[in-house]
MDAnalysis code that builds the backbone (N, CA, C; Angstrom):
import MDAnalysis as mda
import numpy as np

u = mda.Universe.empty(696, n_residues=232, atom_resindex=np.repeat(np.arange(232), 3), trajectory=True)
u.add_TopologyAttr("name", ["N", "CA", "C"] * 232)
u.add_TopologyAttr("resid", np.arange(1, 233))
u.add_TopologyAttr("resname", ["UNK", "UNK", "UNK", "UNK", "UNK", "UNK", "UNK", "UNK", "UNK", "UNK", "UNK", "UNK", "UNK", "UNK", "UNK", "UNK", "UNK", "UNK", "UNK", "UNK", "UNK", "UNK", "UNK", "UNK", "UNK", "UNK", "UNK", "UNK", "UNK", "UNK", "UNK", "UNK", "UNK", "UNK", "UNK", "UNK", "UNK", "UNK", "UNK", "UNK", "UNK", "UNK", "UNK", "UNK", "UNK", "UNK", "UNK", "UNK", "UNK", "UNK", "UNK", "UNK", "UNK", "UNK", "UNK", "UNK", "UNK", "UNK", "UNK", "UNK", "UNK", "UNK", "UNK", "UNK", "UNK", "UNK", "UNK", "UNK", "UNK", "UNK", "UNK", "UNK", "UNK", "UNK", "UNK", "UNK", "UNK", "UNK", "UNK", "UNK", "UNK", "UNK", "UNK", "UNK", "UNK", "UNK", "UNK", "UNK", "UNK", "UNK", "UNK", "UNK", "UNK", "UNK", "UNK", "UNK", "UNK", "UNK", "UNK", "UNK", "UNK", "UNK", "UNK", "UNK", "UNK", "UNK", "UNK", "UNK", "UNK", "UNK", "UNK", "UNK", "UNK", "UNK", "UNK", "UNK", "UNK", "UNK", "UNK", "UNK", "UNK", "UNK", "UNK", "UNK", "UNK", "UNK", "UNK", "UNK", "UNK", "UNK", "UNK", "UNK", "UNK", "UNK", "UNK", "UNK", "UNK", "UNK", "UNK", "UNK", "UNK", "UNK", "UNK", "UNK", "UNK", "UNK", "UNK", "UNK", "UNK", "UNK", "UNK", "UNK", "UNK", "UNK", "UNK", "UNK", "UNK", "UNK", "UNK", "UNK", "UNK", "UNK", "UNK", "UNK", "UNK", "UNK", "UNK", "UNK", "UNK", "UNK", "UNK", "UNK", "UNK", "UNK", "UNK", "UNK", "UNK", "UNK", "UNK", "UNK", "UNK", "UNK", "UNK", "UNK", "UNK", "UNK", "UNK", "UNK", "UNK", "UNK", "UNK", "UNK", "UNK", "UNK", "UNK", "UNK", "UNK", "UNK", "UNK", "UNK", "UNK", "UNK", "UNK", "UNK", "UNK", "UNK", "UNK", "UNK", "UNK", "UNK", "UNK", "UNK", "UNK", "UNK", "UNK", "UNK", "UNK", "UNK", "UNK", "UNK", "UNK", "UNK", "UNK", "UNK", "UNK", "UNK", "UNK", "UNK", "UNK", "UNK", "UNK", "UNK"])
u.atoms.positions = np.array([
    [-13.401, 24.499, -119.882],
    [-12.489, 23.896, -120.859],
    [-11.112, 24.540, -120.737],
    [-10.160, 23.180, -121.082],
    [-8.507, 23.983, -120.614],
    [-8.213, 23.702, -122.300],
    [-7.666, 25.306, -122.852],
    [-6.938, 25.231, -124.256],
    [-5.464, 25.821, -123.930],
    [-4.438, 24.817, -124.574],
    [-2.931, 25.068, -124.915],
    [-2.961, 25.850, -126.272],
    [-2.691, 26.399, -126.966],
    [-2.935, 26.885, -127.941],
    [-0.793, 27.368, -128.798],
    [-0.659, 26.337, -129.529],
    [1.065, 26.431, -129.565],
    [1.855, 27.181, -128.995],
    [1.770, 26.553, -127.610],
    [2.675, 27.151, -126.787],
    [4.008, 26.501, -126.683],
    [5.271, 27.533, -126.984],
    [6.706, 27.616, -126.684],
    [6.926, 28.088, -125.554],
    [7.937, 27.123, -125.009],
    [8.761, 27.173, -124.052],
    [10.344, 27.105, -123.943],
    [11.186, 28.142, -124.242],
    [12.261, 27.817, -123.557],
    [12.952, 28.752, -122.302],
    [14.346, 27.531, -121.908],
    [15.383, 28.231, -121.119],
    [16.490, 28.207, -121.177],
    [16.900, 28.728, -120.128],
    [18.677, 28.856, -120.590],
    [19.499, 30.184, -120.621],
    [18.400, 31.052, -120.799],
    [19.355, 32.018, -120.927],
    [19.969, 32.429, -122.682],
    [21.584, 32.484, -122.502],
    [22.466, 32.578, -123.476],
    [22.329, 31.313, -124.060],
    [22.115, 30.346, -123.095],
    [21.995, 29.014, -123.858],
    [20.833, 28.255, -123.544],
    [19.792, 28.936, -124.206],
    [18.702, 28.661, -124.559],
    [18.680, 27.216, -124.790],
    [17.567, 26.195, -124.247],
    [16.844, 25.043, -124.943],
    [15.324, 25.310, -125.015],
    [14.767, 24.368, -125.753],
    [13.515, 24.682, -126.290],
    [12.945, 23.669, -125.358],
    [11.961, 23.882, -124.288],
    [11.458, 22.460, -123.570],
    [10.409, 21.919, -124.672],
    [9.329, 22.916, -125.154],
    [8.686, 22.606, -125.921],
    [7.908, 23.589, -126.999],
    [7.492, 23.060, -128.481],
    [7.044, 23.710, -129.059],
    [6.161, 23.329, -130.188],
    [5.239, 24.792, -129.916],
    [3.912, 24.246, -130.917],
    [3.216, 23.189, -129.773],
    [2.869, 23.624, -128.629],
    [2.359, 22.501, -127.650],
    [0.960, 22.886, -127.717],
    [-0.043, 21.596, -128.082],
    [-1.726, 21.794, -127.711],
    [-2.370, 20.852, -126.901],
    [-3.010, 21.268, -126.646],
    [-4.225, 20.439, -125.563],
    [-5.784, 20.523, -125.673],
    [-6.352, 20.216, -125.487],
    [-8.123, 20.549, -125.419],
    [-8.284, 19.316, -124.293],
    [-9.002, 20.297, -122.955],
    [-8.795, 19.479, -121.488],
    [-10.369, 19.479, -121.338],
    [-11.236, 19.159, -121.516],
    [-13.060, 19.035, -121.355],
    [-13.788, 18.610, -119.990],
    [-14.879, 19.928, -119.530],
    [-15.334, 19.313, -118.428],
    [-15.378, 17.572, -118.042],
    [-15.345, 17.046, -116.786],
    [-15.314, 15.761, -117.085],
    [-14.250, 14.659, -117.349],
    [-13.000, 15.447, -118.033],
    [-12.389, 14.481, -118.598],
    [-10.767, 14.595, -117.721],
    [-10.198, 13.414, -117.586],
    [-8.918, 13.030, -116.752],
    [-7.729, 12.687, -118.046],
    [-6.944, 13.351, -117.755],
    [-5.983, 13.435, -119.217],
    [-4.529, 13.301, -118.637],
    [-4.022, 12.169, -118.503],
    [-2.481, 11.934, -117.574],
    [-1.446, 12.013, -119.395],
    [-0.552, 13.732, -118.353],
    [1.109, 12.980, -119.852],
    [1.825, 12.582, -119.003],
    [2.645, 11.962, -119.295],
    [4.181, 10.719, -119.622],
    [5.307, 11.359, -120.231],
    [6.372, 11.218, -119.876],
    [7.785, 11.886, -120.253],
    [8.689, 11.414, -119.086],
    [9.856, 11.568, -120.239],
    [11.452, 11.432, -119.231],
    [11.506, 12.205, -118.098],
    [11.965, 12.300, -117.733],
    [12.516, 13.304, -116.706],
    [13.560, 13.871, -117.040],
    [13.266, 15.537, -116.913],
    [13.227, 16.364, -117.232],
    [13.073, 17.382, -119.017],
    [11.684, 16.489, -119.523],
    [11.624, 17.001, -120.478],
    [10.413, 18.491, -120.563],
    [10.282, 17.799, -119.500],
    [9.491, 19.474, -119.097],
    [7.706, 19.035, -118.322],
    [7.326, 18.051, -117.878],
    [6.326, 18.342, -117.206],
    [5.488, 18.789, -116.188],
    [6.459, 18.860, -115.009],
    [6.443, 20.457, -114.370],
    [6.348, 21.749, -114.962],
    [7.465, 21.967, -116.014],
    [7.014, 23.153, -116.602],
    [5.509, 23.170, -117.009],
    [5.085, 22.565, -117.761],
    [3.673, 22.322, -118.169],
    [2.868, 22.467, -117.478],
    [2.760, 21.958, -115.948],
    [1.876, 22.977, -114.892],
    [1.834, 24.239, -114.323],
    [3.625, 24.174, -114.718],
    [3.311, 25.524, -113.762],
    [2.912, 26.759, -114.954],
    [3.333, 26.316, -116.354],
    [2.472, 27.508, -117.420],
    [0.771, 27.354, -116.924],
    [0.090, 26.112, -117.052],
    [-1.191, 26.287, -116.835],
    [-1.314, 27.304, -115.849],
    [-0.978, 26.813, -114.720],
    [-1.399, 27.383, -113.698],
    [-0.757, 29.096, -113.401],
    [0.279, 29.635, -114.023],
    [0.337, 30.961, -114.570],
    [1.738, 31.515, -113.787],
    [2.044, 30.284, -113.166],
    [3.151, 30.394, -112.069],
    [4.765, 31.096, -113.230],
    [4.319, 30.343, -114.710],
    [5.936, 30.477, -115.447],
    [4.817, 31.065, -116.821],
    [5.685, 31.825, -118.069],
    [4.727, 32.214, -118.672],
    [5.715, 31.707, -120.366],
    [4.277, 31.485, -121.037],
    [5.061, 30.614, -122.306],
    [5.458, 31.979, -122.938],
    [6.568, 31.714, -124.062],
    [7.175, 32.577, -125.006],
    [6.516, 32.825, -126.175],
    [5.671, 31.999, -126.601],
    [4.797, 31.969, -127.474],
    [3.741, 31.132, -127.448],
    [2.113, 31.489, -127.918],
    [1.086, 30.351, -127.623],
    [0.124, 31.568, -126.211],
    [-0.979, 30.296, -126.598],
    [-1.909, 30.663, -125.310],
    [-2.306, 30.033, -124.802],
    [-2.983, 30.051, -123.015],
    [-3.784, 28.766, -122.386],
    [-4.410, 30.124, -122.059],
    [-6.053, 28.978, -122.172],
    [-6.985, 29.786, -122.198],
    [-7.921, 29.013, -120.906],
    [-8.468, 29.110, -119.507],
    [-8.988, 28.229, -118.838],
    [-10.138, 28.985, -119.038],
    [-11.580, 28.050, -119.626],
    [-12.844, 28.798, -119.214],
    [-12.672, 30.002, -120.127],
    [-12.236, 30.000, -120.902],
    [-12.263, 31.527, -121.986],
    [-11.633, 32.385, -121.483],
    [-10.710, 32.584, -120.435],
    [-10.072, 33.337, -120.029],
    [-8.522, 32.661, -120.415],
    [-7.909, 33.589, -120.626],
    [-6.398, 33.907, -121.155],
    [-5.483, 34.043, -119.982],
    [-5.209, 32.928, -119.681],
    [-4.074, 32.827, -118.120],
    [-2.972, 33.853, -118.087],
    [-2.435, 34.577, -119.179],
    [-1.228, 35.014, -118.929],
    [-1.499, 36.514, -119.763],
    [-2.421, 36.613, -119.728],
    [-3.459, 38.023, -120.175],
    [-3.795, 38.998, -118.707],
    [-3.479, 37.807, -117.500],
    [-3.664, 38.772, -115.899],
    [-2.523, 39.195, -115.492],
    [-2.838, 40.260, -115.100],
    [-1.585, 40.638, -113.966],
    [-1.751, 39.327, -112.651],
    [-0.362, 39.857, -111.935],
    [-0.040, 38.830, -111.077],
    [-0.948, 38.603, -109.916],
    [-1.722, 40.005, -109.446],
    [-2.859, 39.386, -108.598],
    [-4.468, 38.559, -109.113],
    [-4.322, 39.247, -110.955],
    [-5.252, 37.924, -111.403],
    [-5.176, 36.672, -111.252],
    [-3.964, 36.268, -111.714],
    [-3.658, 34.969, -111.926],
    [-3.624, 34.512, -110.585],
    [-3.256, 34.846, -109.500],
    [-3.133, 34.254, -107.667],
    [-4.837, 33.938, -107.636],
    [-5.512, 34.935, -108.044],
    [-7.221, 35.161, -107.563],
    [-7.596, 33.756, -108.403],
    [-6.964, 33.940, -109.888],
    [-7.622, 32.920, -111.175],
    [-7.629, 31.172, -110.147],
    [-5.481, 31.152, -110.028],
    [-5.230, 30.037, -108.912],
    [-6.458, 29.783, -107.724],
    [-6.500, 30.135, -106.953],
    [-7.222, 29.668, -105.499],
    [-8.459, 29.832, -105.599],
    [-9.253, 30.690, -106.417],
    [-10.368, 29.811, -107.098],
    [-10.938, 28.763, -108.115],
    [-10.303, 28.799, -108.772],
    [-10.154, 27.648, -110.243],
    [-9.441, 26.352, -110.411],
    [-8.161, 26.607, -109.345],
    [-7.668, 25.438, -109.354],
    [-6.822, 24.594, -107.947],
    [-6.872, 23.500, -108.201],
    [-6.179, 22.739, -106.970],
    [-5.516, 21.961, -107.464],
    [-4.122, 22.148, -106.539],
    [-2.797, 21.085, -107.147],
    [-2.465, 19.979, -106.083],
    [-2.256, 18.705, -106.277],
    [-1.513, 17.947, -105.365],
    [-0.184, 17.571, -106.276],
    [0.613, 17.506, -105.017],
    [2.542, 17.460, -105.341],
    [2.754, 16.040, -105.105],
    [4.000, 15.908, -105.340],
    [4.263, 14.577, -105.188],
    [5.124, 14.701, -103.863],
    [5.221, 15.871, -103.337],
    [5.916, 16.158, -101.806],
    [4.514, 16.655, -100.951],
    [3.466, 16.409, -101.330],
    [2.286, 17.001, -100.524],
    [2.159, 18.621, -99.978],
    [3.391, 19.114, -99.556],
    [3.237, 20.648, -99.115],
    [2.280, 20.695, -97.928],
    [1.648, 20.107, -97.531],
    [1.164, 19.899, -96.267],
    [1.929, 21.110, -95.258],
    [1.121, 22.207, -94.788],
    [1.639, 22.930, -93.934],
    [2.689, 22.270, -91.823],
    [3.569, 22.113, -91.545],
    [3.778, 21.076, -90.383],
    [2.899, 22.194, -89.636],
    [3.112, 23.073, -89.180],
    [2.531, 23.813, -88.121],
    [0.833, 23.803, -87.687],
    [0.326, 23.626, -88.805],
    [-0.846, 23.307, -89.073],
    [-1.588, 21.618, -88.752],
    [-2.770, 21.745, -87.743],
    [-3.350, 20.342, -88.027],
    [-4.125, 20.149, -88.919],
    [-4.397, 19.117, -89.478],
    [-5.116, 18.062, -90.662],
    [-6.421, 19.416, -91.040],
    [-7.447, 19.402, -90.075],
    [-8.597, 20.322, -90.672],
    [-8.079, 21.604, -91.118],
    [-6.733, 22.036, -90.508],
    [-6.704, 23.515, -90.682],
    [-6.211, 23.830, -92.531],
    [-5.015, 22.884, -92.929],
    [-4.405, 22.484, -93.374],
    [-5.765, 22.835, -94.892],
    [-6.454, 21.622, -94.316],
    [-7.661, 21.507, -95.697],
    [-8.688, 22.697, -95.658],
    [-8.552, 23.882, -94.332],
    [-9.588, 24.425, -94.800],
    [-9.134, 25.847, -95.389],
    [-7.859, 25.560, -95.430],
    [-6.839, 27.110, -96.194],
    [-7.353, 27.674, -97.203],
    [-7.694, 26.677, -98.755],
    [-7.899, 27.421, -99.915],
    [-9.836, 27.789, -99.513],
    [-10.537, 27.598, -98.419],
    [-11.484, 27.810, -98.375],
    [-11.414, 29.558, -98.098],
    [-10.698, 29.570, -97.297],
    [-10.324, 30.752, -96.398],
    [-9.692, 31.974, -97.446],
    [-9.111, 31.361, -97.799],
    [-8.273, 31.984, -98.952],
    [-9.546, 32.516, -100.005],
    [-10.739, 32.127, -100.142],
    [-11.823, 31.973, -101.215],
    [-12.846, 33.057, -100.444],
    [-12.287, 33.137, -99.282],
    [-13.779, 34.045, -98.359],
    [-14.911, 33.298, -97.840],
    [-14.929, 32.005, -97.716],
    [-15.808, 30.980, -97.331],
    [-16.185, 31.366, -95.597],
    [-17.486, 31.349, -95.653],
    [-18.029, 31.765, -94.293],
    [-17.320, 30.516, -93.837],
    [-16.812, 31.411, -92.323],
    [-15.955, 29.952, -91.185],
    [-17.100, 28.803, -91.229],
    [-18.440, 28.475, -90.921],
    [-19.180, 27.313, -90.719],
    [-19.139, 26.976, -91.941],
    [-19.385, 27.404, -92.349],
    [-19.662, 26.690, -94.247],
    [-18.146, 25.608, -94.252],
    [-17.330, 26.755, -94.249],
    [-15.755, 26.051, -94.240],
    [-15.392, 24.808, -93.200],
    [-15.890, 24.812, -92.263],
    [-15.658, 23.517, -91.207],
    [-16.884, 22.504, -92.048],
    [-18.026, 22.827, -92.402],
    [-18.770, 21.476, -92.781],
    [-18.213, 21.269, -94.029],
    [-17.417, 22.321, -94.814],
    [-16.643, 21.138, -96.279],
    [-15.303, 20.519, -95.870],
    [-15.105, 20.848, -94.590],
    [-13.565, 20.535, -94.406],
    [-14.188, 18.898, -94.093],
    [-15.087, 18.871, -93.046],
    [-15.224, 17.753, -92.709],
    [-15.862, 16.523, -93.685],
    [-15.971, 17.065, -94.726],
    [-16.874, 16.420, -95.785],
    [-15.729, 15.673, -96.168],
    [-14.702, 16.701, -96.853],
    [-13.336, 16.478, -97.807],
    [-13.120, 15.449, -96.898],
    [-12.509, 15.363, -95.553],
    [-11.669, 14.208, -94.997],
    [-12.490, 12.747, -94.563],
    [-14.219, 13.137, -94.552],
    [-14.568, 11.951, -94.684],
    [-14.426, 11.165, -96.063],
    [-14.466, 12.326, -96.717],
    [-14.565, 11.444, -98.529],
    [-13.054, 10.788, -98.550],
    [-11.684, 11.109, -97.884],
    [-10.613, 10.805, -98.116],
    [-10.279, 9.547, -97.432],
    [-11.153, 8.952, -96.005],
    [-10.513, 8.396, -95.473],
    [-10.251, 8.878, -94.020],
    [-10.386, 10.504, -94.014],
    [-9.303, 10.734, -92.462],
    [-10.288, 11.001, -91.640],
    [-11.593, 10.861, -91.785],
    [-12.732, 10.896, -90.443],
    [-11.794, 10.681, -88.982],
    [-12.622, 11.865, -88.411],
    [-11.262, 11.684, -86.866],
    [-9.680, 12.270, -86.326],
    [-9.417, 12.940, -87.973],
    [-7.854, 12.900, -87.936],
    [-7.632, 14.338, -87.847],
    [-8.738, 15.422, -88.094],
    [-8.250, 16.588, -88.278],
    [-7.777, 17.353, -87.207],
    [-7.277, 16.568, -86.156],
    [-7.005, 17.214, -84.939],
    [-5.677, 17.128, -85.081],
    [-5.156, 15.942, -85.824],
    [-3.811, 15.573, -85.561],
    [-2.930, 16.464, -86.319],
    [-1.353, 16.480, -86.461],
    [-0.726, 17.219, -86.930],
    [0.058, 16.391, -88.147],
    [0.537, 16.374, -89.158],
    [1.135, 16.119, -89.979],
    [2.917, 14.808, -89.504],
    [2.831, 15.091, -88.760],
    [4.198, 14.606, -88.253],
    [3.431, 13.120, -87.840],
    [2.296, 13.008, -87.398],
    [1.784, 12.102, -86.843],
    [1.164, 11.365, -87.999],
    [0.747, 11.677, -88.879],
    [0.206, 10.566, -90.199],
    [1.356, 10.011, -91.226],
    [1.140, 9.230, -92.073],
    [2.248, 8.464, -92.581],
    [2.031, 8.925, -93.775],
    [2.849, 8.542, -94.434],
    [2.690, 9.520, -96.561],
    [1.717, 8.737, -96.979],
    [1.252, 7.593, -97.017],
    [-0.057, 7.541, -97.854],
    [-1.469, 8.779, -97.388],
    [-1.136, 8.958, -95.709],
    [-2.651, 9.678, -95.303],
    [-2.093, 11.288, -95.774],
    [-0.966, 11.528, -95.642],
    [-0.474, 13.028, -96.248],
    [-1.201, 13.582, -97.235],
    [-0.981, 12.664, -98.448],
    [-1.103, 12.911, -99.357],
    [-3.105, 13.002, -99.983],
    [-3.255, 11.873, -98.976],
    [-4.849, 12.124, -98.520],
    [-5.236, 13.954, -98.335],
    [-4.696, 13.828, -97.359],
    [-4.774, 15.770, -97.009],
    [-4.083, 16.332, -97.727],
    [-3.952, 16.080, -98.660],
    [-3.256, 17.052, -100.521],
    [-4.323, 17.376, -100.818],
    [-4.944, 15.619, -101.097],
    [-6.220, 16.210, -101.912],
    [-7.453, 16.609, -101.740],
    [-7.627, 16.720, -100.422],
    [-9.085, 16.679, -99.208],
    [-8.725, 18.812, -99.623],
    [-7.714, 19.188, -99.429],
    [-7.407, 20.750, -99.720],
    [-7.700, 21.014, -101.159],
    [-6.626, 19.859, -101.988],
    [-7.084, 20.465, -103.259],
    [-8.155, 20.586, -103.495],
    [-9.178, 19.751, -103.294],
    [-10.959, 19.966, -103.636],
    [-12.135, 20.528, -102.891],
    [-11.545, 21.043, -102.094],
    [-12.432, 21.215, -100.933],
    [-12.836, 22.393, -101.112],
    [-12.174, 23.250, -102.062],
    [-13.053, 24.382, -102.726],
    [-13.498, 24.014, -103.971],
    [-13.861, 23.313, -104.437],
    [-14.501, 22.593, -105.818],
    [-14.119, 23.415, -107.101],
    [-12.407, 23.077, -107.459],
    [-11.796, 23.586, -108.300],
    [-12.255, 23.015, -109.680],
    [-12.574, 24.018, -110.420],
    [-12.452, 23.734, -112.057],
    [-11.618, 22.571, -112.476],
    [-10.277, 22.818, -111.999],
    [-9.312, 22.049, -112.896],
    [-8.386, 21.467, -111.871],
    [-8.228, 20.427, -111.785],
    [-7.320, 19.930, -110.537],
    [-5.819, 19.058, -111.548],
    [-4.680, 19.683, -111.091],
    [-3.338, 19.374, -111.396],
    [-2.417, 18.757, -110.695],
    [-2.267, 17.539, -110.833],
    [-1.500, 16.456, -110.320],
    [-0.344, 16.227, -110.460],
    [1.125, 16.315, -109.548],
    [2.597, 16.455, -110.448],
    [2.976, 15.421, -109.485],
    [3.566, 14.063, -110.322],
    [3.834, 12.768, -109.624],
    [2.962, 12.725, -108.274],
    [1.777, 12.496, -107.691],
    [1.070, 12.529, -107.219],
    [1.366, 11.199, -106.197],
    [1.799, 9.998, -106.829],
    [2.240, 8.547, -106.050],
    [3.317, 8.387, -106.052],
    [4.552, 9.656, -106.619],
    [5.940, 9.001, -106.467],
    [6.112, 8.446, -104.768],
    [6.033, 9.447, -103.782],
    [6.063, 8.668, -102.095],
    [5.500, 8.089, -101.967],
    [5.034, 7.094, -102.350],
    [3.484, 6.125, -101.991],
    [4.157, 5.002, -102.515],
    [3.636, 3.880, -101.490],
    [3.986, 2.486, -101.355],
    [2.246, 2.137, -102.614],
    [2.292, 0.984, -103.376],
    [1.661, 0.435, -103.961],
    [0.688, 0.753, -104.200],
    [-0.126, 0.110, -102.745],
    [-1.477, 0.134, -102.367],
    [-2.071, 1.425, -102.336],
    [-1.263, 1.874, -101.054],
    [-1.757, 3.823, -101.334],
    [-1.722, 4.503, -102.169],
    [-0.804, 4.249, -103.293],
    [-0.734, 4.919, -104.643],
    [-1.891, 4.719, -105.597],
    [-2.179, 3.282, -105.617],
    [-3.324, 3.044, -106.514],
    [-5.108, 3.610, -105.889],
    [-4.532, 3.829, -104.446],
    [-6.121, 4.299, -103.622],
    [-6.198, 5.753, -103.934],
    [-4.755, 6.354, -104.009],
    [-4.839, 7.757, -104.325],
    [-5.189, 8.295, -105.578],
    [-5.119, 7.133, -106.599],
    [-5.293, 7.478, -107.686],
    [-6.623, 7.194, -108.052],
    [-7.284, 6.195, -107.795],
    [-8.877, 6.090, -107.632],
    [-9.902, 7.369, -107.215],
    [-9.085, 7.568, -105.759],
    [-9.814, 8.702, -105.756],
    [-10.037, 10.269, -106.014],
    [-8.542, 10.210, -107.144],
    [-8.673, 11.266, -107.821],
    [-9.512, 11.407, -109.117],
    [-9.687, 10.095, -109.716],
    [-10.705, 9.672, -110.899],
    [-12.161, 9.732, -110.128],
    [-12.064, 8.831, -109.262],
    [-13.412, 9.557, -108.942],
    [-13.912, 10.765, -108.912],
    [-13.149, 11.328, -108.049],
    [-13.720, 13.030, -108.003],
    [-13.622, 13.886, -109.030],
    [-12.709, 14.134, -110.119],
    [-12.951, 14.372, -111.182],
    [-14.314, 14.041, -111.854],
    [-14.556, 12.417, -111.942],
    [-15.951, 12.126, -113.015],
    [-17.002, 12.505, -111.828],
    [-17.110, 12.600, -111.131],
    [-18.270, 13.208, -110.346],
    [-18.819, 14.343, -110.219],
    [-17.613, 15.010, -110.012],
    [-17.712, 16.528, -110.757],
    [-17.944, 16.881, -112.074],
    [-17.612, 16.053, -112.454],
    [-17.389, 16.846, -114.222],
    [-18.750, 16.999, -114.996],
    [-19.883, 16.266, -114.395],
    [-20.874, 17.687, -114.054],
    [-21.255, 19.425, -113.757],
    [-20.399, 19.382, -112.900],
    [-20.346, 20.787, -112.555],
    [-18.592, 21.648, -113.426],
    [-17.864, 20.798, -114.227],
    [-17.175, 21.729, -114.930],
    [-15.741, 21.022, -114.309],
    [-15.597, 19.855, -113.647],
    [-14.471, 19.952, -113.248],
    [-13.126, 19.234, -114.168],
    [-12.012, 19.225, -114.425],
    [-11.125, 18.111, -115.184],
    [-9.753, 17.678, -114.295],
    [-9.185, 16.742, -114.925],
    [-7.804, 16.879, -113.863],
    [-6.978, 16.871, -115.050],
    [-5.750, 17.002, -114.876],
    [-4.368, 16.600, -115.827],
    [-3.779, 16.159, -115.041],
    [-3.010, 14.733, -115.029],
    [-2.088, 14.401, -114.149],
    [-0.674, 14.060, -115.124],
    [0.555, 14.725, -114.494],
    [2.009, 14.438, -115.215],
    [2.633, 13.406, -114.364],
    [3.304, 12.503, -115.232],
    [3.540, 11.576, -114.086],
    [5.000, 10.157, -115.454],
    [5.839, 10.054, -114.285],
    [6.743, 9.196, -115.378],
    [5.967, 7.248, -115.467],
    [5.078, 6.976, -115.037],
    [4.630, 6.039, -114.876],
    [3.273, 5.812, -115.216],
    [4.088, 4.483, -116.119],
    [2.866, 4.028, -116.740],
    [1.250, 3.787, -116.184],
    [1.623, 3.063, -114.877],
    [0.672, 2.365, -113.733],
    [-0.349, 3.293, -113.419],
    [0.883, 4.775, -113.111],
    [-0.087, 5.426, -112.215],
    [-1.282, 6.643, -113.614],
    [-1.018, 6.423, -115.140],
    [-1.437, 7.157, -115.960],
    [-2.567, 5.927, -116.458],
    [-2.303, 4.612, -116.122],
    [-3.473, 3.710, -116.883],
    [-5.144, 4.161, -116.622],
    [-5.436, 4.545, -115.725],
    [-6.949, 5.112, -115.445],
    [-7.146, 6.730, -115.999],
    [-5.836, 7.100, -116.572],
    [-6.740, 8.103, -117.183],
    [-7.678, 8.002, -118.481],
    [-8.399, 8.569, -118.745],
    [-9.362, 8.572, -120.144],
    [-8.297, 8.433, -121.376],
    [-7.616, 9.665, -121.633],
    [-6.162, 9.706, -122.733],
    [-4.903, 9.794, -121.496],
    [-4.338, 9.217, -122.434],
    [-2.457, 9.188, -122.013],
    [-1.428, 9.711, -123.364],
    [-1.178, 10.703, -123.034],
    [-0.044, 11.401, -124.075],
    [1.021, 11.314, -123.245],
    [1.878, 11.496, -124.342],
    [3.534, 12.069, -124.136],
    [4.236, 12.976, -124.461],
    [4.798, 13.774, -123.456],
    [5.583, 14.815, -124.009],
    [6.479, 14.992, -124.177],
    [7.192, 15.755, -125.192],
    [8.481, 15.463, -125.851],
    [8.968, 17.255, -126.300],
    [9.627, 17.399, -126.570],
    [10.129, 18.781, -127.547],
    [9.149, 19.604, -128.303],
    [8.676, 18.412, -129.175],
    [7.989, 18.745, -130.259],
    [5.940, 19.037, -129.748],
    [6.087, 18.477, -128.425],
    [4.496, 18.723, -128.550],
    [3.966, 17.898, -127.617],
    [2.373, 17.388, -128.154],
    [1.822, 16.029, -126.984],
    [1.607, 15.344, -128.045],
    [1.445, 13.942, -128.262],
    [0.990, 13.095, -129.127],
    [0.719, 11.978, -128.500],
    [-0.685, 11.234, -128.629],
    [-0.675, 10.011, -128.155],
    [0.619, 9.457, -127.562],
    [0.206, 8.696, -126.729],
    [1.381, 7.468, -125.824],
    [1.021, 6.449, -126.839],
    [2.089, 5.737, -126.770],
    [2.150, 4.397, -127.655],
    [2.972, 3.653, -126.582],
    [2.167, 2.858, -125.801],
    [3.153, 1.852, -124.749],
    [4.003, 0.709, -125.325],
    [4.154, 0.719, -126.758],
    [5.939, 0.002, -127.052],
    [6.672, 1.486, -127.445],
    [6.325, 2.466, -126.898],
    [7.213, 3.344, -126.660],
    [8.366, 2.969, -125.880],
    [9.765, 3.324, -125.610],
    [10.367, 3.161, -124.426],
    [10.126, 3.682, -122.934],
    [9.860, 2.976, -122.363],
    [9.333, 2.992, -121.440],
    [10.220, 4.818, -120.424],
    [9.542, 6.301, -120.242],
    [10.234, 7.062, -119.114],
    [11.251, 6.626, -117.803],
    [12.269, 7.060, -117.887],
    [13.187, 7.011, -116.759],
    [12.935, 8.465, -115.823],
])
C-alpha cells in the first residue's frame, strides 16, 4: 500500500510557491490510479516525492509501511530498484545498450543470478511485443517499440509500485492506447502479488482506463470531474 499522508510542497527559494498542500492518497495492491493537471502544477513533482528522488516539507509517504524519506540516500536508491519501476514519457532507454541489455539492468542492479535474468528478460519482451528484438539497438526501433522497452525494464523485476510520467506523450494513437493497455494489464495481474501503478498524465484519453482519475491542483487531489476544464 502507497500512503501520502498531508504532504507540502514548496519552491522558490526567497520566492517560495506552494506546489501543493495537505496532499493524500491511499494507492492499494491491485489498483491503477491516473492524476490530471495543467502543466506545471506539479505532477512530476509528485513522483519524484514518491519515489524519494525530492523530499516533501511537510507530510509523509509511507510505501509498504515504510517511511520513504525516513532513509538515508542509499536506502531510498536500494527502496527505488527494488520496489519500484518508472516509465518516462522520453523512455531513457540507454543508446549504447541493446534492447535485452537495456531490460535486464534493474535485474542486475537487484543481484539477479545472470540465467534467471536472461529468462525474465526474455519473458518481459515477449509479453511487450519485441520477441526477436533484443539484439537490436535503440536507434533502430521507432518510439512506439522504445517505449515498449520502458516498460519490459520497468517490470521485469516485479516492482511493487510502477510510476508512469506522460507515458504516451511520443506516441502516435494506436501505440499510445497499446501502451496503455498493457500497462493495465500488468498492474491487474499482478496485483495479486502486491503490485499498483499511478500514472500522471495531462490527458484525458490516456487516464480513461484507470480505476480512479483525480486532479491535482494546489490544494490537494480530489476527484476529476470531466466538465472540468479540460488540462493544457
Amino acid at each position: 500500500m502507497l500512503v501520502l499522508d498531508a504532504v507540502v510542497k514548496t519552491v522558490g527559494g526567497a520566492q517560495a510557491r506552494t506546489v501543493f498542500r495537505g496532499l493524500g492518497l491511499e494507492l492499494r495492491a491491485g489498483e491503477y490510479v491516473a492524476v490530471m493537471g495543467e502543466s506545471g502544477v506539479g505532477k512530476s513533482t509528485l513522483l519524484n516525492l514518491i519515489a524519494g528522488l525530492d523530499r516533501p516539507d511537510e507530510g509523509r509517504i509511507v510505501l509498504d509501511g515504510q517511511d520513504v524519506h525516513a532513509l538515508d540516500d542509499d536506502g531510498a536508491t536500494r527502496l527505488r530498484r527494488r520496489a519500484m519501476g518508472f516509465v518516462f514519457q522520453a523512455f531513457h532507454v540507454l543508446p549504447q545498450l541493446d534492447v535485452a541489455a537495456n531490460v535486464e539492468l534493474p535485474l542486475l542492479l537487484n543481484g539477479i543470478d545472470r540465467r534467471e535474468a536472461r529468462g525474465r528478460v526474455q519473458a518481459a519482451l515477449d509479453e511487450v511485443g519485441l520477441d526477436g528484438r533484443g539484439a537490436s539497438l535503440p536507434r533502430e526501433l521507432s518510439g512506439g517499440e522504445l517505449q515498449r522497452v520502458a516498460i519490459a525494464r520497468a517490470l521485469v523485476h516485479r516492482p511493487r509500485l510502477i510510476l508512469a510520467d506522460e507515458p504516451t506523450g511520443n506516441l502516435d494513437q494506436d501505440s499510445a492506447a497499446q501502451i496503455l493497455a498493457l500497462l493495465r494489464r500488468r498492474i491487474k495481474e499482478d496485483g495479486a502479488a502486491g503490485t499498483m501503478g499511478l500514472l500522471v498524465t495531462h490527458s484525458a484519453a490516456a487516464a480513461a482506463g484507470a480505476d480512479r482519475v483525480l486532479r491535482l491542483t494546489a490544494q490537494g487531489l480530489a476527484p476529476h470531474d470531466p466538465a472540468d476544464r479540460p488540462p493544457v
